[in-house]
C-alpha positions as CSV (number, residue, x, y, z in Angstrom):
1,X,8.3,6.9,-46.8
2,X,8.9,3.5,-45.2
3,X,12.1,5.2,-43.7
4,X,10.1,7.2,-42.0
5,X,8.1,5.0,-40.6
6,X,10.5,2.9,-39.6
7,X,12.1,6.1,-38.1
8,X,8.7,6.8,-36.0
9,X,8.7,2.9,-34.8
10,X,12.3,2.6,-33.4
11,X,11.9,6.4,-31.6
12,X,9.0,5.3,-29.8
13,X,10.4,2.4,-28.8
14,X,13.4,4.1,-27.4
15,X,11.3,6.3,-25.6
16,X,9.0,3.4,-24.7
17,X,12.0,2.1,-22.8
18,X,13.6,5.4,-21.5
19,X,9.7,5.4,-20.1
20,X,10.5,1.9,-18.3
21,X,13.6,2.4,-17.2
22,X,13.0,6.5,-15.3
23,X,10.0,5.3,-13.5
24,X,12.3,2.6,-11.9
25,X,13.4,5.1,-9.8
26,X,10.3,4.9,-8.1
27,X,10.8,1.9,-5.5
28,X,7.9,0.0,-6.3
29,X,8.7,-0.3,-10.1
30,X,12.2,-1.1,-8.5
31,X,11.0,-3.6,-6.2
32,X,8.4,-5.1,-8.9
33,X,11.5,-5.0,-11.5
34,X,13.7,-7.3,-9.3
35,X,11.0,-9.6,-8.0
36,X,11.0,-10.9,-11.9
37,X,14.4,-10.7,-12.1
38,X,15.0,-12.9,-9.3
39,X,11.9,-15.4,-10.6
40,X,13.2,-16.0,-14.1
41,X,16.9,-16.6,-12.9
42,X,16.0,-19.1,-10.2
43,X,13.0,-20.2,-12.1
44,X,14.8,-21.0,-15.4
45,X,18.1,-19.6,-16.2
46,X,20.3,-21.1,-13.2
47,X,18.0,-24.3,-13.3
48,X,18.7,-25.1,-17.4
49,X,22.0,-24.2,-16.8
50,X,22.5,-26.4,-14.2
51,X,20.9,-28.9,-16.0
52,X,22.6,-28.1,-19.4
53,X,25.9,-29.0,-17.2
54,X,24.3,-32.4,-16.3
55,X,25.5,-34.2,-19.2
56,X,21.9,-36.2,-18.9
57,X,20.8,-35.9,-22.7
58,X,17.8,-37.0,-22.9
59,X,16.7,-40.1,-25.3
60,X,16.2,-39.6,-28.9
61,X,12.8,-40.8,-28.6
62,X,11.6,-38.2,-26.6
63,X,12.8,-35.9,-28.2
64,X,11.4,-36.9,-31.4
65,X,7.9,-37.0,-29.6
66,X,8.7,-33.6,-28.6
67,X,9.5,-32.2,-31.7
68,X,6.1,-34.2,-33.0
69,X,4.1,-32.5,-30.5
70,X,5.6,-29.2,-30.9
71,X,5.2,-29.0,-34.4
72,X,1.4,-30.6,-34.6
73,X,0.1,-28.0,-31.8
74,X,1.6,-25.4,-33.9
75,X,0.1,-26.1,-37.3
76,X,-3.7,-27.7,-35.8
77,X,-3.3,-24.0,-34.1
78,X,-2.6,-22.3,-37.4
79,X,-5.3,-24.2,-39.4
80,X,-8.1,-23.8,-36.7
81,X,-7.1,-19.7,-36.4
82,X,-7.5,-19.9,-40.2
83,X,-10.9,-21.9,-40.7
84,X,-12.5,-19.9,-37.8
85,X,-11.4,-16.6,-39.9
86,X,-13.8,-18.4,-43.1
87,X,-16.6,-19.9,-40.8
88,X,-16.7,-16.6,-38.4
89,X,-15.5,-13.7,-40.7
90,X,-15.7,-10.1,-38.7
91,X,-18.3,-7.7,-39.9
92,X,-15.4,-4.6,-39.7
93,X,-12.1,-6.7,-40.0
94,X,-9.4,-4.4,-39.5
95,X,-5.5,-3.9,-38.4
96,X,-4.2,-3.0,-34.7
97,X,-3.2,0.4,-34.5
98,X,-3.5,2.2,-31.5
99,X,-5.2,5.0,-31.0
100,X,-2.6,7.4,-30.9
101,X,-1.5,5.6,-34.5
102,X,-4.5,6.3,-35.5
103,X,-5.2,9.7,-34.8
104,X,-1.9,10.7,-36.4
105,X,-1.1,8.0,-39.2
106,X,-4.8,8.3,-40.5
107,X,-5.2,12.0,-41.8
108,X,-1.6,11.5,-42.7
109,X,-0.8,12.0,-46.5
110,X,-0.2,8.2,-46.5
111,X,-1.6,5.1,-48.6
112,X,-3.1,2.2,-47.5
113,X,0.2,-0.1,-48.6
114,X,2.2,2.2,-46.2
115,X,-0.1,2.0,-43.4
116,X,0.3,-2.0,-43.7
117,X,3.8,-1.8,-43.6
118,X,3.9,0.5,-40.4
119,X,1.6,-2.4,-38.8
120,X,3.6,-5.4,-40.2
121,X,7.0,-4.0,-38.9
122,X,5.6,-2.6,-35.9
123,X,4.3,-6.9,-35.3
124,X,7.6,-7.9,-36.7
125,X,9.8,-5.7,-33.6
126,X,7.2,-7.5,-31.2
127,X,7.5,-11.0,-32.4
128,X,11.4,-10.6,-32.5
129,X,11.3,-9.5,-29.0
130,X,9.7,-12.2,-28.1
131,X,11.4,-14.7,-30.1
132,X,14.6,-13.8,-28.7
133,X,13.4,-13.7,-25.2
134,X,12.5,-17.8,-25.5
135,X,15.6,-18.1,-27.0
136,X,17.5,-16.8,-24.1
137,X,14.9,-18.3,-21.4
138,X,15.2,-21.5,-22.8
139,X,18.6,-21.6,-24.7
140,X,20.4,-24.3,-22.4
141,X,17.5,-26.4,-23.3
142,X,18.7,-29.7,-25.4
143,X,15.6,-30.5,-27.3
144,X,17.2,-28.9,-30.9
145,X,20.4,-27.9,-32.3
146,X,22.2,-25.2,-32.6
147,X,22.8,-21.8,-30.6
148,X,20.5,-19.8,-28.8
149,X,20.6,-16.9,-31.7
150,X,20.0,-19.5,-34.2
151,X,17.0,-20.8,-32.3
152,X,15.8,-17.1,-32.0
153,X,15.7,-16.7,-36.0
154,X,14.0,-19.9,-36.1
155,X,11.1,-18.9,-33.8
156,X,10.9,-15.8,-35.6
157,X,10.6,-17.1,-39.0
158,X,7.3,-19.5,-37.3
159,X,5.7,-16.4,-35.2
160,X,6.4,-14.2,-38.4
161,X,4.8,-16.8,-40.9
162,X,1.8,-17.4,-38.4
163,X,1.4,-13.7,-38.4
164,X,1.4,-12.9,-42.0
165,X,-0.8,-15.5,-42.4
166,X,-3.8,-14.7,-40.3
167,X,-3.5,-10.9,-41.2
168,X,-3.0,-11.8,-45.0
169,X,-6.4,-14.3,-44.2
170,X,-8.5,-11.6,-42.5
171,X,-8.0,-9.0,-45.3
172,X,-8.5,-11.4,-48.0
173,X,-11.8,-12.7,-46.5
174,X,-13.1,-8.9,-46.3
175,X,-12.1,-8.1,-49.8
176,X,-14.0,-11.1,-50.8
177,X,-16.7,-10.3,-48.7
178,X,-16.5,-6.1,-50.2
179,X,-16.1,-7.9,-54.2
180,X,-17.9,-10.9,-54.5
181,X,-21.6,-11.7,-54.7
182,X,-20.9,-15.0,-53.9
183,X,-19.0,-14.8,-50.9
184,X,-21.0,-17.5,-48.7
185,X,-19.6,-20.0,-51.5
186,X,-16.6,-18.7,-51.6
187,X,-16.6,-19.4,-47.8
188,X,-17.9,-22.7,-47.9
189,X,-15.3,-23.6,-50.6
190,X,-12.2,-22.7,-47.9
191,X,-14.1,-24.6,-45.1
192,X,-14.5,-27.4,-47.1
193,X,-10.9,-27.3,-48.8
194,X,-9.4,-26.7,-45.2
195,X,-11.1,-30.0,-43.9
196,X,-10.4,-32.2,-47.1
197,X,-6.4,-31.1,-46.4
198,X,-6.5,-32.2,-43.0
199,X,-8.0,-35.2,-43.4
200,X,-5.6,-35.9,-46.6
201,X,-2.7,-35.3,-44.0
202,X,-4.3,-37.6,-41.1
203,X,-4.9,-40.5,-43.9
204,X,-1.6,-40.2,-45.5
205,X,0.1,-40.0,-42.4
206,X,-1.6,-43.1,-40.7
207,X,-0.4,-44.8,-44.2
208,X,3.4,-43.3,-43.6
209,X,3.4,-45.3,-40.1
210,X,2.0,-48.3,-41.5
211,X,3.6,-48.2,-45.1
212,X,7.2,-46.1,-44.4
213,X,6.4,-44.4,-48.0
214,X,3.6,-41.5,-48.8
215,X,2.4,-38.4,-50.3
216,X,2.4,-36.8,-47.2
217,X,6.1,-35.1,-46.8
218,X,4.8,-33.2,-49.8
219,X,1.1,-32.3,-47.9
220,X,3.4,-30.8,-45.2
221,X,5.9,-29.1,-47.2
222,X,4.8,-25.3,-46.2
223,X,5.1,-26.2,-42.4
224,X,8.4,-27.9,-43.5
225,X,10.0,-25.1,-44.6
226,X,9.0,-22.6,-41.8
227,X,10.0,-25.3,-39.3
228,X,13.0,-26.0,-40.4
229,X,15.3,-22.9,-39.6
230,X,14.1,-23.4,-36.4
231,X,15.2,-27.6,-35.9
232,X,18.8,-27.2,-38.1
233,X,21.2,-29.1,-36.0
234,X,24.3,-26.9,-37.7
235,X,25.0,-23.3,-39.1
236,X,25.2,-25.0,-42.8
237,X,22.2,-26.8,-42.4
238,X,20.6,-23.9,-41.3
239,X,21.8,-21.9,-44.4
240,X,20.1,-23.9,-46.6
241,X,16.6,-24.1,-44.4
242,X,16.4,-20.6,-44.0
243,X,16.6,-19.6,-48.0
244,X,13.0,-21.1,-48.8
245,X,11.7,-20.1,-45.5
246,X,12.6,-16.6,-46.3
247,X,11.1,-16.7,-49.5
248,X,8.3,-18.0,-48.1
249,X,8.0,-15.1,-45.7
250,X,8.6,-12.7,-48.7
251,X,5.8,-14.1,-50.1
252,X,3.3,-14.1,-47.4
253,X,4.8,-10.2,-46.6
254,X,3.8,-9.4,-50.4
255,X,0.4,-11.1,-50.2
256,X,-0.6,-8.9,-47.0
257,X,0.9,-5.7,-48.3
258,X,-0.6,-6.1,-51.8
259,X,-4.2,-6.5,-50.4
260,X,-6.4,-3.5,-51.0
261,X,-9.1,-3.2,-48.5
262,X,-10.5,-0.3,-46.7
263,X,-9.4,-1.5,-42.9
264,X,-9.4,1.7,-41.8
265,X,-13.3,1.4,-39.6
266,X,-12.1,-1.9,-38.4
267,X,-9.0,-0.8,-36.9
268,X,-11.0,2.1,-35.2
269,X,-13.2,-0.2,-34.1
270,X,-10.7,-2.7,-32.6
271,X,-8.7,0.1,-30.6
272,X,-11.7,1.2,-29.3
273,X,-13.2,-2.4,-28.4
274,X,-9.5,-2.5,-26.7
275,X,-10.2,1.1,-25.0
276,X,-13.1,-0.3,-23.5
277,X,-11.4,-4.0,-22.6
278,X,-8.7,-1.5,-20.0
279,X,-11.3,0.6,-18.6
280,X,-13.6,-3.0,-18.0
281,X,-10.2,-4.6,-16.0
282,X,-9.3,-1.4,-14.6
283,X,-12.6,-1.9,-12.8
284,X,-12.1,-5.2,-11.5
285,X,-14.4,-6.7,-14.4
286,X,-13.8,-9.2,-16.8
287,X,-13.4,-8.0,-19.9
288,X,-16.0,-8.5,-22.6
289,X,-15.0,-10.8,-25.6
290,X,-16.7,-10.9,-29.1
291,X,-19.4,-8.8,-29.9
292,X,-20.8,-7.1,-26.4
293,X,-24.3,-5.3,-26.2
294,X,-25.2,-3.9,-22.3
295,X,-28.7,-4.9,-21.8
296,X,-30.9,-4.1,-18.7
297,X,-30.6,-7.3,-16.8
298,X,-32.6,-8.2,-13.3
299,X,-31.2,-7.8,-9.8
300,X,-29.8,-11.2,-8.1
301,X,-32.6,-10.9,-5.7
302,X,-35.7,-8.4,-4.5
303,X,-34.0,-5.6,-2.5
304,X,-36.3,-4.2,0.3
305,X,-35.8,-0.4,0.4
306,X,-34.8,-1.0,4.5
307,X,-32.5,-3.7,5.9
308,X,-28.9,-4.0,6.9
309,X,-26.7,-2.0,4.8
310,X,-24.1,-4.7,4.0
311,X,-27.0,-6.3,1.6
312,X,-27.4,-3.6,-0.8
313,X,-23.3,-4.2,-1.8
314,X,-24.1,-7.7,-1.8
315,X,-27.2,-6.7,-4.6
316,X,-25.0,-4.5,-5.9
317,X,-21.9,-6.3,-6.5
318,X,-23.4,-9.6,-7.1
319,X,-25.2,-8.0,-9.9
320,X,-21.8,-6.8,-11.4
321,X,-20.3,-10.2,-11.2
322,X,-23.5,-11.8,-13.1
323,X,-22.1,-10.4,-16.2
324,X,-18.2,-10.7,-15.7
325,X,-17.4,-13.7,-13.4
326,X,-20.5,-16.1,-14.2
327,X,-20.4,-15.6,-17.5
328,X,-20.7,-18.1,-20.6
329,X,-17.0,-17.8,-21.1
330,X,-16.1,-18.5,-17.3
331,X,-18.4,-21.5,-17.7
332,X,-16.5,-23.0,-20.5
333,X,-13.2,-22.5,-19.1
334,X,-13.7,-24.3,-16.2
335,X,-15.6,-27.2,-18.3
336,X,-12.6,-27.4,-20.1
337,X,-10.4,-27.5,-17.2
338,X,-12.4,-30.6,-15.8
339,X,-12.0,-32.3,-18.9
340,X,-8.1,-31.8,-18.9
341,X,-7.8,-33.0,-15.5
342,X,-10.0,-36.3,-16.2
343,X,-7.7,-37.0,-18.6
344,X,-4.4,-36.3,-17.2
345,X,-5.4,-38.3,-13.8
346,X,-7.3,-40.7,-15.2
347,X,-4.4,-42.7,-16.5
348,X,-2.1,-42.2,-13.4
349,X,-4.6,-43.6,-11.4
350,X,-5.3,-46.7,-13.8
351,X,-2.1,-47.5,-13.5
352,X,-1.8,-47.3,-9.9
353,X,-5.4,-49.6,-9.8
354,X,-7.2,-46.7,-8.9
355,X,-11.0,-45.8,-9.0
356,X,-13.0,-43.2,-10.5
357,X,-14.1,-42.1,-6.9
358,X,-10.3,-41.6,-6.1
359,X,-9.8,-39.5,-9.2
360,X,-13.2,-37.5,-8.0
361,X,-11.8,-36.8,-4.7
362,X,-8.5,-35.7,-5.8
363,X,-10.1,-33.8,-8.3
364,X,-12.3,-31.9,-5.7
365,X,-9.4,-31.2,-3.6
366,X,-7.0,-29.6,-5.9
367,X,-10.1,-27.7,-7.5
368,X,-10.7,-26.1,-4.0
369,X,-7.2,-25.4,-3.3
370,X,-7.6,-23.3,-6.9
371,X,-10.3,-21.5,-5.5
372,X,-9.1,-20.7,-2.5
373,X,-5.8,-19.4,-4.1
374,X,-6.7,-17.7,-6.8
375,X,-10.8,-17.5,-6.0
376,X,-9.5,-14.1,-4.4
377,X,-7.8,-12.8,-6.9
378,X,-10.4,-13.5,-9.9
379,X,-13.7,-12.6,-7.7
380,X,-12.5,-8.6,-7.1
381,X,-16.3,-7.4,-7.1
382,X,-15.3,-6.1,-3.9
383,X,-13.5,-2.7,-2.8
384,X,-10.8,-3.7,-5.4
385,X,-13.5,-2.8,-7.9
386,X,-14.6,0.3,-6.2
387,X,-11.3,2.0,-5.4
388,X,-12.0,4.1,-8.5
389,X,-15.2,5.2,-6.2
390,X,-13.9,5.6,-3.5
391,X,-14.6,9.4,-2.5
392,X,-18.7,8.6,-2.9
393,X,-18.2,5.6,-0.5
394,X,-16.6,7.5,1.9
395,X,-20.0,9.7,2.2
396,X,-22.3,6.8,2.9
397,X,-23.3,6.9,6.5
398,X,-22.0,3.4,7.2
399,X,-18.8,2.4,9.5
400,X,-15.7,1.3,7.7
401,X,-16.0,-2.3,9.1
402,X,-19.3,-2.6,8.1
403,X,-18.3,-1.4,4.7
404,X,-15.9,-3.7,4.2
405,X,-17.9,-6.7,5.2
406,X,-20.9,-5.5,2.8
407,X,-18.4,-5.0,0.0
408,X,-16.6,-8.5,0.8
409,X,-19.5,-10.5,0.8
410,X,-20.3,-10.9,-3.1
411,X,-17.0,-12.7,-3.6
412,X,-17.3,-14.9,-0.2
413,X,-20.8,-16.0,-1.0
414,X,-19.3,-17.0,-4.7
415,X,-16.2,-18.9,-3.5
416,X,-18.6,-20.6,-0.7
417,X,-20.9,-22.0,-3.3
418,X,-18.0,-23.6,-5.5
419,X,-16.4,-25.1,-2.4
420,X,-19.6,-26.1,-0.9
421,X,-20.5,-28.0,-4.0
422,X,-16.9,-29.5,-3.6
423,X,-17.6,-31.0,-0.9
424,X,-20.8,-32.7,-1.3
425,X,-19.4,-33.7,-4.3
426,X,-16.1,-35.1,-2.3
427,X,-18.4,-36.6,0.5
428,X,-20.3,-38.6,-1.7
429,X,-17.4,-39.8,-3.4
430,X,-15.1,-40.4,-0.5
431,X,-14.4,-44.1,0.3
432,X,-17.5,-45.4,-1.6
433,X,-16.7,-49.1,-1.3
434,X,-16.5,-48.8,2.9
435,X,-12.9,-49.7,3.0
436,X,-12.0,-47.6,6.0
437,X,-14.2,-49.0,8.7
438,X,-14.1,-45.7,10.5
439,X,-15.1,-43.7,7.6
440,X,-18.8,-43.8,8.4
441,X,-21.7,-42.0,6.7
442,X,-22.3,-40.0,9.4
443,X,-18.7,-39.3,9.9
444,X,-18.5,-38.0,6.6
445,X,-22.0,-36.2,6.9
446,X,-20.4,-34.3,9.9
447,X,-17.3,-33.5,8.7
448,X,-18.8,-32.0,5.6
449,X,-21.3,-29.7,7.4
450,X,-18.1,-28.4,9.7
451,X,-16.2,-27.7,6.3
452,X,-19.5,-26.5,4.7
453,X,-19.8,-24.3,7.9
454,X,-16.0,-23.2,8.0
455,X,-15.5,-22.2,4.3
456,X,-17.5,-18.7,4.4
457,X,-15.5,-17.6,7.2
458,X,-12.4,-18.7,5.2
459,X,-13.4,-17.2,2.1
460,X,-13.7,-13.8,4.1
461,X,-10.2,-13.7,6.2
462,X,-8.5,-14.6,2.5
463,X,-10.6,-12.0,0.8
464,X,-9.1,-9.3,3.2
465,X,-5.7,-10.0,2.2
466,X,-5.8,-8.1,-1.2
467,X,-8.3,-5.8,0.0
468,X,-5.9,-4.9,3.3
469,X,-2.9,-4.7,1.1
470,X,-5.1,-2.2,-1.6
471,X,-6.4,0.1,1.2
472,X,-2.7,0.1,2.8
473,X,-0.6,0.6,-0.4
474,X,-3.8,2.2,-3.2
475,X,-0.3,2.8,-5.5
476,X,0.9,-0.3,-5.4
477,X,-2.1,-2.1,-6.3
478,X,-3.5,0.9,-8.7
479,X,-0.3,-0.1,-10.9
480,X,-0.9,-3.8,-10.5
481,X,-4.3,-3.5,-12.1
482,X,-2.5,-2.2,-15.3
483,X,-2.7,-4.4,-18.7
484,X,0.6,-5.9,-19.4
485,X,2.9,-3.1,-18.0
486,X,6.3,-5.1,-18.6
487,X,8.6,-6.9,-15.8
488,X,8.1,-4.3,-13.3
489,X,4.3,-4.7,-13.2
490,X,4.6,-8.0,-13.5
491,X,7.4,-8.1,-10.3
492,X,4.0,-6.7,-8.6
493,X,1.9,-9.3,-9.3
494,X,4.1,-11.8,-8.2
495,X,4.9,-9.9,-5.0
496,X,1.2,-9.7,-4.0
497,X,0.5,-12.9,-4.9
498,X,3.3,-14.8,-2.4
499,X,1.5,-12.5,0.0
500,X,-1.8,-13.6,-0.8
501,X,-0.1,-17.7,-0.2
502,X,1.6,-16.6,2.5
503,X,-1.3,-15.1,4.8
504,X,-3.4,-18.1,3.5
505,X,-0.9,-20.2,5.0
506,X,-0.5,-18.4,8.0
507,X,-4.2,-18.6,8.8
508,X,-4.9,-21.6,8.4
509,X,-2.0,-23.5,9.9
510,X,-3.5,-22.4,13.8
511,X,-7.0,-23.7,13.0
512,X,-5.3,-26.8,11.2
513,X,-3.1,-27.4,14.5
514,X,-5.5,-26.5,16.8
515,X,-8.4,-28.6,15.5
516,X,-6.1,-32.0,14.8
517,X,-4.8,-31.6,18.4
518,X,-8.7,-31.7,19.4
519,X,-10.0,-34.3,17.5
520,X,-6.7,-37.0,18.0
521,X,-6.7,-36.6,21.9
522,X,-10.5,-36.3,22.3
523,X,-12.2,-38.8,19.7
524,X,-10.9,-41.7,21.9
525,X,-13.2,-40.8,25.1
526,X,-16.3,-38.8,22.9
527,X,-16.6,-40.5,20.0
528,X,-14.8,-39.3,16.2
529,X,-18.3,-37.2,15.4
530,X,-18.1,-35.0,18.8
531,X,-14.7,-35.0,18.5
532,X,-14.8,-33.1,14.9
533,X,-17.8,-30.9,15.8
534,X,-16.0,-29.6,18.6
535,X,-12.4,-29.2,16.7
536,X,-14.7,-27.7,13.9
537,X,-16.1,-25.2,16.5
538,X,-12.8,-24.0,17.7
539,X,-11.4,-23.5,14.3
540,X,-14.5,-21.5,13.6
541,X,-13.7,-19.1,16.5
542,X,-10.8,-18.7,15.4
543,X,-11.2,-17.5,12.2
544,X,-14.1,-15.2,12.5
545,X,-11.6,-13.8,15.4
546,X,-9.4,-13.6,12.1
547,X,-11.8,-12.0,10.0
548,X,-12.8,-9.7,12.9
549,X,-9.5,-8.4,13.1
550,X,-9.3,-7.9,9.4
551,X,-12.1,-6.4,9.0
552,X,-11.7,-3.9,11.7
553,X,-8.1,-2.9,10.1
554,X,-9.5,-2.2,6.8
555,X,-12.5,0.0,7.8
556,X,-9.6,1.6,10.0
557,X,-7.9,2.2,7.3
558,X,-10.7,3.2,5.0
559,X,-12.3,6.1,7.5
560,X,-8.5,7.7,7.0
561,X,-8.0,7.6,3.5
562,X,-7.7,10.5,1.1
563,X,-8.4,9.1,-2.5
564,X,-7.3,12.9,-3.7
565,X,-3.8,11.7,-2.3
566,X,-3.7,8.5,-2.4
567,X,-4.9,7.4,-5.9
568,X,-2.5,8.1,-8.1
């Protein structure tokens, strides 16, 4: 029977990639296809070789810190995935089948045991996929020994292990959970064994650094052996590595496979929590993580039944990005990114005998390059989202320009609020101590208000990139929106995201020009704060003149379209 399986695995993947490889005779799958291609060999492959040609090895010491890094990230990663299974255990825990799995494997004559090895061998063709595709990415790298295929079985042996773990976890905490009556114990009991382990490793290893001799080689022997196929330095030396790290994973394989739980509500309701996570990023939402119950929720302002007709898609779409972009987990994110950053420029700066408000104004400016890059293509609450809908819009009595400005100006207003917080952040900041003589407050007051007065307008000429490019090429971006996809898909991405950079750049470098022309050969004879309200006032023109144009070429576009035909 596990022939079988493994029969029904291997077909569908051949047909998986006879699936990839016909549709790349459409051209943009073709296109898409070699845009990745030509990424990952100029982005990695001719670079480390190159560089593995160098003959510049690099220090033992940084190497060892590397390997130290590697391997503590990897195991803190593993023990947190495996406490938060003990603290936070799912009501339904089940196995990923997909739904096509499980509307044929499930009525199947088949046990539990055989459904578990379908799903472990299934995970085992994905991990060695992937572990061979690092291998080869990065197998001119000189940070470990050995050959490429050796480092590929070494990174499959970790991914496998971390695997077989977590699975093995999850089904052992629900048949606890099914057979005890003290399962909240039992709970507390792994918690509190978890924590006494790693704070036995963190003392004993402080005491190998200070001592040179402790128990802790033998605390980390399990990560020991399933690292250490991965760092042999020679084929013999990985011989004998890989023996107990196979065992190991025999084990661990048993342990899974040997569990008897009924999984089989939990894996229905995981495909269909997935069902629903494509059909939420298919419409140009974020996608729900956790437990997720819809409740009514209140409009992001009173909408008067008569008004222009661009406010009710600003109601409407702000509304949808309420619950997707501005979201709890959106908030955290970008807390955590903040934190990162303090760190990681915190000490270049004290080095360099910088300030706090130096690190805040740096901080402010790469954070609204960020938005202004990718702002446009995280904030789609716009016609991106509606595409699907497009055949109702098209029978609202409303011109295609307006349209596309009503539909635009959910995202705008979002974008505008981050970077206008930027900046009074920035201008506060900026040159705090008065060591720039010119740098007066009400030079700084002025030139926020231009930038707090230019960034809408910005906002609006970058958000009409991908909207342009989705009414011009609907097939193009309809396959762009698919979940993974593979390197075709992904070729897409990348090819409408150098667009997006590119017609960012080449709107903004006229304004940029135009307004520093203004203000060095004018601030001389009017004054610096006349001189940057004026340049501030021709860069506005030309922008809206920007968006105008923009604008007018979508709803253009828009009035002609024929979803029927196009949306495919």
């Amino acid at each position: 029977m596990i022939g079988a399986l493994l029969y029904l695995r291997l077909t569908s993947l051949r047909n998986l990639v006879v699936y990839r490889v016909g549709r790349l005779r459409q051209p943009r799958y073709l296109i898409g296809a070699a845009a990745t291609v030509a990424y990952f060999y100029f982005s990695f492959l001719r670079r480390l070789r190159f560089a593995g040609t160098g003959g510049n090895a690099m220090s033992a010491a940084i190497i060892a810190l590397i390997v130290a890094g590697f391997c503590a990230t990897m195991c803190a990663i593993a023990l947190l995935t495996i406490a938060y299974a003990w603290i936070s255990p799912s009501a339904t825990p089940g196995l990923q089948f997909s739904e096509a799995e499980i509307a044929f494997l499930f009525p199947a004559p088949l046990s539990r045991r055989m459904l578990i090895h379908f799903r472990l061998l299934s995970t085992q063709l994905a991990i060695l996929f992937t572990s061979v595709l690092t291998a080869v990415v990065f197998g001119r790298t000189q940070f470990v020994g050995g050959n490429a295929l050796m480092r590929a079985a070494g990174l499959w042996v970790i991914l496998s292990a971390f695997s077989l773990t977590l699975a093995g976890t999850n089904l052992a905490v629900a048949r606890l959970r099914e057979a005890s009556e003290h399962f909240l114990l039992w709970r507390m009991a792994a918690v509190a064994s978890i924590a006494s382990y790693v704070f036995a490793v963190v003392w004993y290893a402080s005491a190998f650094l200070k001592l040179g001799s402790s128990p802790v080689r033998w605390l980390v022997l399990p990560y020991r052996i399933v690292f250490g196929p991965y760092f042999a330095s020679g084929l013999y030396g990985f011989a004998q590595a890989a023996v107990p790290a196979l065992g190991l994973l025999a084990l661990l394989y048993y342990w899974v496979s040997s569990t008897e739980y009924r999984f089989e509500e939990g894996s229905i309701a995981l495909a269909e929590k997935r069902a629903a996570m494509k059909a939420t990023m298919l419409r140009g939402e974020a996608p729900k993580a956790g437990i997720f119950k819809p409740r009514p929720q209140p409009g992001p302002f009173p909408l008067s039944p008569t008004g222009p007709q661009e406010v009710a898609f600003l109601w409407k779409n702000l509304l949808s990005m309420r619950s997707s972009l501005l979201s709890r987990r959106t908030i955290v994110m970008a807390f955590s990114i903040t934190i990162w950053m303090s760190f990681a420029l915190g000490p270049l700066f004290s080095r360099r005998g910088g300030s706090y408000s130096t690190i805040i104004v740096v901080f402010c400016g790469i954070a609204a390059c960020y938005t202004l890059l990718i702002g446009p293509q995280v904030a789609r609450q716009d016609l991106r989202s509606d595409l699907p809908n497009a055949d109702i819009l098209k029978t609202f009595p409303i011109e295609g320009w307006r349209l596309a400005l009503g539909e635009l100006l959910a995202p705008a207003a979002v974008l505008s609020l981050v970077l206008w917080f930027l900046i009074i952040v920035c201008s506060f900041a900026l040159d705090t101590g008065g060591s720039v003589e010119w740098l007066t407050a009400g030079v700084r007051l002025a030139a926020a208000l231009c930038l707090a007065a230019a960034a809408p307008v910005f906002c609006v000429v970058l958000l009409i990139v991908p909207n342009l490019i989705m009414v011009l090429l609907p097939a193009w971006y309809q396959a762009s929106r698919q979940r993974g996809g593979g390197i075709e898909l992904m070729g897409q991405r990348l090819i409408l995201g150098i667009a997006q950079l590119l017609v960012a750049l080449f709107v903004a470098v006229p304004g940029v020009l135009f307004g520093s022309l203004i203000i060095f050969s004018l601030f001389v004879h009017i004054g610096l704060i006349p001189a940057i309200v004026l340049a501030a006032a021709v860069v506005l023109a030309i922008l809206v003149g920007e968006a105008a144009v923009g604008l007018w070429a979508i709803g253009a576009r828009f009035e002609t379209f024929d979803p029927s035909m196009e949306i495919k």
